[in-house]
N, C-alpha and C positions, 0 to 999 in steps of 0.2 A: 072299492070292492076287492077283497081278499082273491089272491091267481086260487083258491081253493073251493070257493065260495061259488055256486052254480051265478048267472047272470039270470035278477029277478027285475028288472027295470025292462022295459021296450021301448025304444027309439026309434020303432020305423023298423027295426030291423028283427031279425029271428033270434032269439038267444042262443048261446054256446051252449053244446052238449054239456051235460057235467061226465066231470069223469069217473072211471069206474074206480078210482081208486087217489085218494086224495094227494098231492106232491109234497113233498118236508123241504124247509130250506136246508141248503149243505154250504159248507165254505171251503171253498175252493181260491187259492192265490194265484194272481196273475201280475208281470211286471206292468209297468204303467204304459212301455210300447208294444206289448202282448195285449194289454185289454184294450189298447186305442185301436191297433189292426181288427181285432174281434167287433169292435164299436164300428167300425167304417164298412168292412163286408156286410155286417146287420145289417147296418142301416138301408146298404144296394139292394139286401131282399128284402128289406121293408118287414126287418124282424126286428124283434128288442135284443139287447146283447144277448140276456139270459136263454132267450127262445134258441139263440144259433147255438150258444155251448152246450146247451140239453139235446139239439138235432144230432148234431154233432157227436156230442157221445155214446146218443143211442144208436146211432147210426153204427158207427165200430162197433159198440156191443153186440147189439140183437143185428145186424144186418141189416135194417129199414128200420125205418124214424116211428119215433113216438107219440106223434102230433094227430090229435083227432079229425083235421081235418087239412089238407093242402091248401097253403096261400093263395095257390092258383089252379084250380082241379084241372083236369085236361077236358072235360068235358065242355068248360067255361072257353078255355084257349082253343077249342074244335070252334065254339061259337065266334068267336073274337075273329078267327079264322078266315069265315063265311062271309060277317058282316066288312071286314076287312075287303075283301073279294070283292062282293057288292059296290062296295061305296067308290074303290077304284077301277071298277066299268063304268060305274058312271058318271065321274068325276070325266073320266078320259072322255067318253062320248060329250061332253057338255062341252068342256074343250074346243075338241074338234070343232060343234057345231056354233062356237065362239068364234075362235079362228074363221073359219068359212063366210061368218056373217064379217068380218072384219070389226070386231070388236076386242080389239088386243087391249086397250085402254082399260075395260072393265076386266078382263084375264088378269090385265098384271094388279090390279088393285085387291083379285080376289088370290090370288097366290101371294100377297104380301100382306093378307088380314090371315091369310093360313100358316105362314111361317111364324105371325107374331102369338096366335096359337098353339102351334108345335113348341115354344119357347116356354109358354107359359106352363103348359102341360110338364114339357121338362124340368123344372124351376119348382113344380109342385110334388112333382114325384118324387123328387131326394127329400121329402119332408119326411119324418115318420110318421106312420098309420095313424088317427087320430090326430095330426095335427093340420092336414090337407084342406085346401078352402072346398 
């Protein structure tokens, strides 16, 4: 699918707004250790190169970015927030009432199926968008 072209397929997911006003390709030169720097920040916000040079120059130009919609709204990260909250009371309460019962055995088996988690998740996350299991 053309970056111009609205998203007409559904996958489970919502399609992308079109926009109001179609993008033209430009050519712009960059050295090959200028676009490899540009290619590794991308990729940490889990953006395509192109998306960060167009944030980027919108950004200086008009003041605020260009992008119809934020990788990560704040409304989503308020959520992430919550559930975050949540999950660490009761994580610590279970804990606790591990330890108490004297079941350190099952504790440390479940903090080292959770670290090999935390790993994974990290490992998945340097992937780019669309290539994530």
């Amino acid at each position: 699918m053309n970056e111009n072209e609205p998203a007409t397929t559904k996958s489970g997911h919502e399609s992308a707004p079109k926009r109001a006003e179609p993008r033209t390709p430009r050519s712009i030169r960059f050295s090959d250790s200028e676009w490899a720097g540009i290619e590794t920040e991308a990729k940490s916000r889990g953006m395509s190169a192109a998306e960060l040079v167009r944030h980027a120059a919108t950004t200086v130009t008009f003041g605020k970015t260009a992008m119809e919609y934020a990788p990560f709204p704040p409304e989503i990260a308020a959520q992430v927030e919550r559930i975050y909250r949540g999950v660490y009371l009761l994580s610590t309460l279970k804990r606790d009432e591990l330890i108490l019962e004297g079941r350190h055995e099952e504790l440390e088996r479940i903090g080292k199926d959770a670290r090999k988690s935390q790993h994974s998740i990290r490992k998945d996350s340097s992937k780019p968008f669309g290539t994530r299991s």
